[in-house]
N, C-alpha and C positions, 0 to 999 in steps of 0.2 A: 504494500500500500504506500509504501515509504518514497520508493522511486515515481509512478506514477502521480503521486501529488507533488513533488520535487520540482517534476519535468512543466505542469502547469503553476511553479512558485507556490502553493499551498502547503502549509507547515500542517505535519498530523502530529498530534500532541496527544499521547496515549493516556488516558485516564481509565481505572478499571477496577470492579469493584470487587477487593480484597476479602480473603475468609470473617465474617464478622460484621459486613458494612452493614451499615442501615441507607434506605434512601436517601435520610436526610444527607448523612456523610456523603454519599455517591452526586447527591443536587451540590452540596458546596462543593467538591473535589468539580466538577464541571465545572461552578461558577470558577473558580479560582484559576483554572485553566484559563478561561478566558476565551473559548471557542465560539464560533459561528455557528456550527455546524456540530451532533455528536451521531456518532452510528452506532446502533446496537448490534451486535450478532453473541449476546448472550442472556442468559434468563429474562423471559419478558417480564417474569414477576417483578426481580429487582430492581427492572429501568421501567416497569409503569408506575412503581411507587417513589423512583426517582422523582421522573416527568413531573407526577405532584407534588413533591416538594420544591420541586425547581422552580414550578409556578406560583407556588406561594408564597418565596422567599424570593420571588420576581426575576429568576435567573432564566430565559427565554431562547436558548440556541432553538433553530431545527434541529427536530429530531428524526436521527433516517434508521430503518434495519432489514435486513435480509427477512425471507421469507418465512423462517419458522416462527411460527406463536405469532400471525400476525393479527389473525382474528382474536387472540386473549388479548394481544398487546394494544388493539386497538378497541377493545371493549373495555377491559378493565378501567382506565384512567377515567372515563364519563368523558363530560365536556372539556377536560385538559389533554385530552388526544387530539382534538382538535388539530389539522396540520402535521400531524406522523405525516413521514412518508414510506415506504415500503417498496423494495423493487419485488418482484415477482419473476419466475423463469416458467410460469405457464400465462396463456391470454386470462382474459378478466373473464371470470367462471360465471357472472349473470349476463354476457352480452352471446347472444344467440346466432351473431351475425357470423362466427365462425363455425363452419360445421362440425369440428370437434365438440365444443362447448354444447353445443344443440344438441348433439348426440348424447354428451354426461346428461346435460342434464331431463332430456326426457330417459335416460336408463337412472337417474334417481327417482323421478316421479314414477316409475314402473316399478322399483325393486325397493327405493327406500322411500315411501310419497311421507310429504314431512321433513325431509331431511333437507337442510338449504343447502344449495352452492357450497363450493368453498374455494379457495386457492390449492389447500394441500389434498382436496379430494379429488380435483381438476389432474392435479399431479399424480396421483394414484393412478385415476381413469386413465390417461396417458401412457403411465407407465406398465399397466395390465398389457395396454394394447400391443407396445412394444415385446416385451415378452410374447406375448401370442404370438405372434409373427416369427418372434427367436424360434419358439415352442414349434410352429407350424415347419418353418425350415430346415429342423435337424431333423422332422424325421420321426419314426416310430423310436421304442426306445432313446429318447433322448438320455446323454449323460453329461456331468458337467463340459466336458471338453467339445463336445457335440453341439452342446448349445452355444458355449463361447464361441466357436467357431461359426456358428449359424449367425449369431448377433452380428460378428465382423463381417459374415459375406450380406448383410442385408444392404448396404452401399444405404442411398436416400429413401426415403417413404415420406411418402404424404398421407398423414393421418388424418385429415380431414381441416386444410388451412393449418396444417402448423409442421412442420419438414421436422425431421430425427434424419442424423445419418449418422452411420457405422461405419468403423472399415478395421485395419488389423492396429493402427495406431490414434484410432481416432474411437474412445467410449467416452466421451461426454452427453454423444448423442443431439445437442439442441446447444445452440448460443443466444437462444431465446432471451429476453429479458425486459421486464414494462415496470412502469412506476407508478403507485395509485398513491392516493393521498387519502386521508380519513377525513371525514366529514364531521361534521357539530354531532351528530347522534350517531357515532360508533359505526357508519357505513364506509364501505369505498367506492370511493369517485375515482375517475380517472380525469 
């Protein structure tokens, strides 16, 4: 992270919350930092009860984080979530307009009716589909070596608006990645 904020003059100033912190500790150690900007990629608990103390002791950076816990992280805090940002590495799981998405979500209103959207169940549905495909391509008895290899020879797929590709040195699969913001009532916006 170090070099790429370097290269655009952006200083990252590690701040991180120690065995023992409390929010409040975790909200001043940001203030005192002095940052614009803070990224989460660790327990959402500890940084939505930061967030709160940071806004009540009026300490205000954006707050950014990867995509695990972004629905706790972005419920938990109420109205001081306000402004999260979140990248994501699948499309926005309520918008229909990509036929993956259409496809989760009428296979949750068929098998889970009730159940909302989500980022990390979008991710799931995706990642089923992949395997399948591995699964289909090795073969009757598949074994792990059978599958790996099936995975690498799958080249690109189109899963419906959203491209995975394989190959022997490429399993990332997707360099997908989108940014939503939270909303005043705990939803995302794009």
């Amino acid at each position: 992270m170090q070099k790429p904020a370097a290269s655009r003059s952006i200083q990252v100033v590690p701040v991180a919350a120690q065995s023992g912190a409390t929010p409040e500790s975790l909200a001043q150690a940001i203030g005192a930092a002095r940052v614009g900007a803070v990224f989460n990629h660790g327990s959402y608990a500890v940084y939505t009860g930061a967030i709160r103390a940071a806004k009540a002791a009026g300490i205000g950076p954006t707050v950014m984080a990867g995509n695990s816990g972004a629905a706790q992280m972005a419920a938990l805090p109420g109205p001081e979530g306000k402004g999260l940002i979140f990248t994501q590495v699948v499309p926005f799981p309520w918008s229909a307009a990509i036929p993956v998405v259409k496809e989760y979500q009428q296979a949750l209103s068929r098998l889970a009716a009730g159940t909302p959207p989500s980022f990390s169940g979008l991710e799931g549905y995706i990642s089923a589909k992949v395997l399948v495909a591995g699964l289909r391509a090795a073969g009757r008895d598949p074994t792990r070596e059978r599958l790996q290899k099936a995975l690498e020879g799958l080249g690109s797929i189109d899963l419906g608006g959203m491209t995975v590709r394989y190959g022997p040195a490429v399993h990332a699969g997707s360099s997908f990645v989108d940014t939503v913001i939270v909303a005043g009532d705990g939803r995302f916006a794009r």
